[in-house]
C-alpha positions in Angstrom: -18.2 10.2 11.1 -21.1 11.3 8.6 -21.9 15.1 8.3 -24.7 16.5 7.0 -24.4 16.4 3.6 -24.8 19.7 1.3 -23.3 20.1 -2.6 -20.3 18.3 -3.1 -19.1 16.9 -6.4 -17.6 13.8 -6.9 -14.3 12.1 -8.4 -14.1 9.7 -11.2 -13.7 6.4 -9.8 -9.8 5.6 -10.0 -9.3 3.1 -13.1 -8.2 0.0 -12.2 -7.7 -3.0 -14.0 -11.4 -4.1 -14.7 -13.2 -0.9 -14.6 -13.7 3.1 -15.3 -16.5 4.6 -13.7 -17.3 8.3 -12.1 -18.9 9.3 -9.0 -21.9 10.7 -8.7 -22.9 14.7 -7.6 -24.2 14.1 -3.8 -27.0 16.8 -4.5 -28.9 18.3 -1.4 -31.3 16.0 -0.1 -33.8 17.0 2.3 -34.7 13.5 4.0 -31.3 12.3 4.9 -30.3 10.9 8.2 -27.8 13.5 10.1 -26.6 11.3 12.5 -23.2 8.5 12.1 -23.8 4.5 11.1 -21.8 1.7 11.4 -22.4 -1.9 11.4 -25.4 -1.9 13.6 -27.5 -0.8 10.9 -27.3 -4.5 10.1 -29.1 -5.6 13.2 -31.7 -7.9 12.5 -30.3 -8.7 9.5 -27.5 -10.8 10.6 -26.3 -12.8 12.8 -24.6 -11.1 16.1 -21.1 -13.0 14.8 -21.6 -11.8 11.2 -22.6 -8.6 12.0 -19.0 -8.5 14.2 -17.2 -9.2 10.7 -18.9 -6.7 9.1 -17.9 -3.7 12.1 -14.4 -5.0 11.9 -13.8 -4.9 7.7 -15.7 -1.5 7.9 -13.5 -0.5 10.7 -10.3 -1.4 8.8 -11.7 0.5 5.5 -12.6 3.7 7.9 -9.2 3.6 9.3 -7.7 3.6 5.4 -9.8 6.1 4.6 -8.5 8.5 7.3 -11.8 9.9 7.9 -15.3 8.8 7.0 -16.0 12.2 5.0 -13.7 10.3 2.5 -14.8 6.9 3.7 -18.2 7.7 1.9 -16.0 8.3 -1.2 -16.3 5.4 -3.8 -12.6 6.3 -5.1 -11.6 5.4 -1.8 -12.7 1.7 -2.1 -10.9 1.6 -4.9 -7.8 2.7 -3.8 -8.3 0.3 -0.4 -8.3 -2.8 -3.1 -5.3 -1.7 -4.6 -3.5 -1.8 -1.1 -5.1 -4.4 0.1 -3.9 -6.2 -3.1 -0.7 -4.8 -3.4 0.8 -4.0 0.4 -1.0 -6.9 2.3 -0.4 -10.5 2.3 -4.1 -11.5 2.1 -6.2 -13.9 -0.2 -8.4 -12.6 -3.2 -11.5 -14.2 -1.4 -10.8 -12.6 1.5 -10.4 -9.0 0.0 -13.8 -9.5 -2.1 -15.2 -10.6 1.0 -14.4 -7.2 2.8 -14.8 -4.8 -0.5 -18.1 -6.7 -0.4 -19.1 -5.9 3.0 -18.6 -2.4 2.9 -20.4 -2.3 -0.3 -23.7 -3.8 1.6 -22.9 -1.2 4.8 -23.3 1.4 1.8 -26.5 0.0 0.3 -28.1 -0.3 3.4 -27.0 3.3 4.7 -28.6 4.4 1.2 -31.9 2.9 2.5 -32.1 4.0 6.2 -31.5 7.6 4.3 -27.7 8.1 5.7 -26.4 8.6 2.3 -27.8 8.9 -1.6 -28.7 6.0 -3.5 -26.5 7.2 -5.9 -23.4 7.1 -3.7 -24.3 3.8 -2.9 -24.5 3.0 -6.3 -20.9 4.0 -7.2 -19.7 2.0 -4.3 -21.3 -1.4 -6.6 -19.3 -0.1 -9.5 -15.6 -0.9 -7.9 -15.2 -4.0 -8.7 -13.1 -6.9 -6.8 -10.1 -8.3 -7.3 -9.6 -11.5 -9.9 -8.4 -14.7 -8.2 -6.9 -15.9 -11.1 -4.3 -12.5 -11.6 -3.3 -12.4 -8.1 -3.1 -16.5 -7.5 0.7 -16.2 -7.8 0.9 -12.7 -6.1 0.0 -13.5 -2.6 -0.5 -16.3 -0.1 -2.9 -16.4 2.7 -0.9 -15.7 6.1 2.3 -15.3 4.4 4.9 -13.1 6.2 8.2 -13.8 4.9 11.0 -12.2 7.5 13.9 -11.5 5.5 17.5 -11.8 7.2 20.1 -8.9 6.2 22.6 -11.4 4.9 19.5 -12.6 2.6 19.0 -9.4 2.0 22.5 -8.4 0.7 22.7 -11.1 -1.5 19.1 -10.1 -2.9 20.2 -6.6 -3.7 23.9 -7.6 -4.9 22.2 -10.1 -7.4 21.3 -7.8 -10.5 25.0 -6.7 -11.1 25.7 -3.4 -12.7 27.3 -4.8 -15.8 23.5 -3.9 -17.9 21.6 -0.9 -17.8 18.8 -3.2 -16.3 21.0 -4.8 -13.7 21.9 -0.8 -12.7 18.2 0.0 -12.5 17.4 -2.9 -10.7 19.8 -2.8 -8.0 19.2 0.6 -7.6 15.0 -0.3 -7.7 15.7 -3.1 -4.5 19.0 -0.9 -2.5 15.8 1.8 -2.5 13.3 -1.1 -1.3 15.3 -2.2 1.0 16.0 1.2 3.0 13.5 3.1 1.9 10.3 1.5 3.5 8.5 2.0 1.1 5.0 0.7 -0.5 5.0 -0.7 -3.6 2.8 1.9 -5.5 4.9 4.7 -3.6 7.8 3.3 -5.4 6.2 3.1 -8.5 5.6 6.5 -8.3 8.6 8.1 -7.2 9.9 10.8 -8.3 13.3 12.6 -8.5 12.1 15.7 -7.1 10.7 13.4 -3.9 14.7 12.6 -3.2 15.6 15.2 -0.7 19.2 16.1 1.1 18.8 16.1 4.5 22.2 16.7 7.2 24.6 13.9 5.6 22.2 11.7 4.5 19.0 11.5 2.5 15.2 10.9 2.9 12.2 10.7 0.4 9.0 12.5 0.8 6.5 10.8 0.4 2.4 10.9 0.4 0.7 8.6 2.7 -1.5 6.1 1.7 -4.0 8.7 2.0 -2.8 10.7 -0.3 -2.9 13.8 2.6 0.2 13.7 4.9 3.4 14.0 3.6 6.4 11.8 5.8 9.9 11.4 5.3 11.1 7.9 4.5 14.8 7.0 4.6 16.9 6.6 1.6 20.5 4.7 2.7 23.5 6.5 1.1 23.9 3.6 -1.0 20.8 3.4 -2.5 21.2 7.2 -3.4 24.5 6.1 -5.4 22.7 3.3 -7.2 19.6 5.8 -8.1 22.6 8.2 -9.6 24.2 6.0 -11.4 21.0 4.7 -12.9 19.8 8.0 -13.6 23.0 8.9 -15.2 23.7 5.6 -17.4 20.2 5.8 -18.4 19.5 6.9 -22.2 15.9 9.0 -21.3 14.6 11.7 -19.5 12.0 11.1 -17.4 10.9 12.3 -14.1 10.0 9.0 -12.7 13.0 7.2 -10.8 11.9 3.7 -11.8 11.5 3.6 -15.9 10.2 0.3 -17.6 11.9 -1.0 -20.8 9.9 -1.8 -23.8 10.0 -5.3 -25.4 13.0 -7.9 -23.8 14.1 -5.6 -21.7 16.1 -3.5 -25.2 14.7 0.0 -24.9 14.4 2.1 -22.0 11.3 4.6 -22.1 9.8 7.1 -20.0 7.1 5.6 -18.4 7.3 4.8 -14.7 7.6 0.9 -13.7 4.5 -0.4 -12.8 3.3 -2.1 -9.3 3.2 -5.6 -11.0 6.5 -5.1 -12.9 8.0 -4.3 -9.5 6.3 -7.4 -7.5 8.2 -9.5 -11.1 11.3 -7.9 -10.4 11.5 -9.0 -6.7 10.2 -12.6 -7.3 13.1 -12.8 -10.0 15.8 -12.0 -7.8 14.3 -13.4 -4.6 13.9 -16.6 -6.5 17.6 -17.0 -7.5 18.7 -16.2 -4.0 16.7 -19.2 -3.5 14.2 -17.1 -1.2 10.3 -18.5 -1.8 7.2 -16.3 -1.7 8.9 -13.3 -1.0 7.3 -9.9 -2.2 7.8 -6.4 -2.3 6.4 -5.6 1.4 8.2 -8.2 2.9 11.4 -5.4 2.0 9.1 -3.1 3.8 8.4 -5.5 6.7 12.3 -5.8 6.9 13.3 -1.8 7.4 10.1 -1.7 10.0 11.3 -4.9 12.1 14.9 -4.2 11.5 14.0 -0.5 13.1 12.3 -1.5 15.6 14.6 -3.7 17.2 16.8 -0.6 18.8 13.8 2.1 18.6 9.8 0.9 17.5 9.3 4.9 17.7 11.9 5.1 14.5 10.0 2.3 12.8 7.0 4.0 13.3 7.8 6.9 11.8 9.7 5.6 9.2 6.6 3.2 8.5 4.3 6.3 8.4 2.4 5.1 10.9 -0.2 7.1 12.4 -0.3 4.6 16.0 2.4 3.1 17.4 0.2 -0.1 18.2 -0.1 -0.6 14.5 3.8 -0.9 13.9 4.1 -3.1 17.3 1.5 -5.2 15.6 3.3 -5.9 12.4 6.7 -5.1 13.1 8.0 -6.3 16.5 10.1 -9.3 16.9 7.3 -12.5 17.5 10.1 -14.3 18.9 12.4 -13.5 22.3 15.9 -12.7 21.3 18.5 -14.9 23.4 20.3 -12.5 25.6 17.7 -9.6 25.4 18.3 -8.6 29.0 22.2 -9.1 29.0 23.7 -5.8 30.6 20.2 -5.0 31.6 21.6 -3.5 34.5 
């Protein structure tokens, strides 16, 4: 929860795709409140059922933030819309509804003399998300369960006959063993591709940005990733490059989050798969996992509590024959 503040001096806010701004110096301030805050600084503000809301969206940002030193961080409420707009399946409205209810949590702390005003203030500079952008992005509830034979035809789709059928197949063979999210793909690296025994992991940063865990790489996705970064005509450190124009010319910039959400639509789509999106490769290494161990899933998931990964990743359905040769 909330130290007592002395000197510290802020990050810019992260860019993102509406806004730039910077965070504020939290100078020494005489009069501020010691003691922790939650939700209840609402009371008698709200209702007792809206006030519940607001404890469970600020629990869920807390629990993002990994700590509430960096919970009181405006960078990290920018970072939580990007996940929550990129790794979850929920609504726009719903995500400005939560980025909004931290926001007032932070206004009001500002008041009752928990924080600065001028925290607070960079907290009202991180915009929401636009309806409009992510309208064919995400659908509310959706949790498409991919099948593996769904999910070998998905990755055997792109061919290897082009240099963007080799980076592609190599872009979902990594998806769909690596567990990754979709910005830790988009960042990858080739000095995150690490030997390990006979086989091969990626190290990755959490969403955090603190702990480091290894994620699985499948031997055939290592192939495809050498043969892309072979065939390809740059150097570049990033695994995943874009092309410029149609697709003609291969640069060094890193693929982007939405050009990977486009790429697995594309395929997806001409496997005749709907709604399917770059988690739901994630969802697929978790569930698959966790059918013979949950404790693998977990930590190939990166998952601090186990009750998280039974949560999203455990069968919702009993398996005929589950206790066959129980005994």
């Amino acid at each position: 929860m909330v130290e007592k503040m002395g000197p510290k001096t802020g990050t810019a806010i992260e860019q993102s795709t509406v806004e730039q701004s910077t965070q504020p110096v939290i100078a020494e301030h005489s009069t501020l409140n010691s003691s922790t805050f939650d939700a209840e600084i609402l009371t008698g503000q709200l209702a007792p059922s809206s006030i519940e809301m607001y404890r469970r969206d600020f629990a869920a940002y807390v629990e993002f933030a990994g700590s509430f030193a960096r919970a009181i961080d405006a960078t990290t409420l920018a970072r939580w819309r990007t996940n929550l707009a990129q790794e979850t399946s929920k609504s726009p409205n719903t995500i400005n509804r939560m980025l909004s209810a931290v926001k007032r949590l932070m206004r009001e702390a500002a008041v009752q003399g928990y924080l600065t005003h001028e925290i607070a203030q960079a907290f009202d500079h991180v915009a929401g998300v636009k309806v409009v952008a992510m309208k064919n992005r995400t659908k509310t509830n959706a949790r498409t369960r991919i099948e593996p034979t769904d999910m070998r035809v998905i990755c055997d789709l792109p061919g290897t006959d082009t240099l963007l059928g080799i980076r592609d197949t190599a872009l979902l063979a990594t998806l769909a063993s690596g567990a990754l999210r979709v910005s830790e793909l988009a960042g990858l690296t080739t000095r995150q591709i690490k030997l390990k025994g006979t086989g091969y992991v990626v190290l990755v940063r959490g969403k955090n940005d603190i702990e480091e865990r290894e994620a699985p790489l499948s031997r055939e996705a290592h192939g495809h990733i050498q043969r892309w970064l072979r065939t390809r005509p740059i150097e570049s450190d990033y695994v995943f490059t874009a092309f410029d124009g149609r697709g003609e010319r291969a640069t060094g910039r890193p693929l982007s989050a939405v050009a990977i959400w486009r790429t697995v639509r594309k395929y997806a789509a001409m496997a005749g798969l709907d709604d399917i999106k770059p988690h739901d490769f994630r969802r697929f290494v978790g569930t698959e996992l966790a059918r013979t161990d949950i404790r693998k899933a977990q930590k190939a998931l990166g998952h601090k509590r186990i009750e998280t990964t039974a949560r999203h990743y455990v069968l919702d359905e009993l398996e005929v024959g589950l206790t066959d040769n129980l005994y």
